[in-house]
N, C-alpha and C positions, 0 to 999 in steps of 0.2 A: 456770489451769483453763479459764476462759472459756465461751462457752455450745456447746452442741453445732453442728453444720455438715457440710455435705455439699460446699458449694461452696467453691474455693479461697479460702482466707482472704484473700492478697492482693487478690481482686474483692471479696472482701467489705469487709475496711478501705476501698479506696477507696469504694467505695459508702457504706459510714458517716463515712468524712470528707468527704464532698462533703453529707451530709445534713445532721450537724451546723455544719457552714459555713451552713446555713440559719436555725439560731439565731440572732437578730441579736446578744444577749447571752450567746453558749457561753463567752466569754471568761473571765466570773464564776466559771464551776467551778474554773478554777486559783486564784483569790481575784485578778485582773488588776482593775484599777481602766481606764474607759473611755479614759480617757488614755492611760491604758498600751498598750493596745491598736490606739489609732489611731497610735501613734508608730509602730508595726512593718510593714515592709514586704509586700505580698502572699505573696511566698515566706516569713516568717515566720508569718506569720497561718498561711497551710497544713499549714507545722510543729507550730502548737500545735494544728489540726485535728487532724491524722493524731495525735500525741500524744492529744489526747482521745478517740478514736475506739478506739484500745489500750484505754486504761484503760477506754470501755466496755465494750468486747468480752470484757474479763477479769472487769470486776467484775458484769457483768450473769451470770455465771454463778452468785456467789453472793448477790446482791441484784437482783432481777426487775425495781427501778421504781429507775431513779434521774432526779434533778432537776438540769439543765443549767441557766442561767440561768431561763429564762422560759419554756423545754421543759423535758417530761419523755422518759425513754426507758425502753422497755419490753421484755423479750424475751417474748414470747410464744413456746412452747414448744411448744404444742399443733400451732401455723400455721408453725413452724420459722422465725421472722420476729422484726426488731428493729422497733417500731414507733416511732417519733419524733413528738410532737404539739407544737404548741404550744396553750395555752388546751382548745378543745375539737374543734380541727378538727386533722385527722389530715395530719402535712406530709410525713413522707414516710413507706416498707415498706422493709425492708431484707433481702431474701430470702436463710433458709440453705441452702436446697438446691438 
């Protein structure tokens, strides 16, 4: 299903996996232990981004707020926008139109 969008999904994925690459702990949502994570080469790391980055983009369409490690992400509907925070400060926009 995923959330609604105007802009090609491909810029869109990439823009959401390069955001949540920003998570320092996004690893967590697959349940990866820190170990595990530092064992994987950059070009894997990327892989399990762009993999997380899907399953936002799908599940954000039936659950609005989901929790990344130590972000959360948000579709805002209204502003056609995925918002990504960490704590209280706004890290990145991820624009759908």
């Amino acid at each position: 299903m995923g959330v609604k969008h105007g802009r090609d999904y491909d810029g869109i994925l990439k823009d959401l996996t390069n955001a949540v690459g920003e998570i320092p702990d996004s690893y967590q949502f697959f349940e990866m232990e820190e170990g595990e994570w530092q064992q994987l080469s950059p070009g894997e790391k990327r892989e399990v981004h762009e993999a997380l980055a899907e399953d936002l983009f799908y599940g954000l369409g039936t659950e609005p707020v989901i929790e990344v490690g130590s972000g959360v992400v948000m579709y805002d509907k209204d502003n056609h926008r995925i918002n990504l925070l960490i704590g209280d400060e706004e890290l990145t926009v991820v624009p759908l139109i």
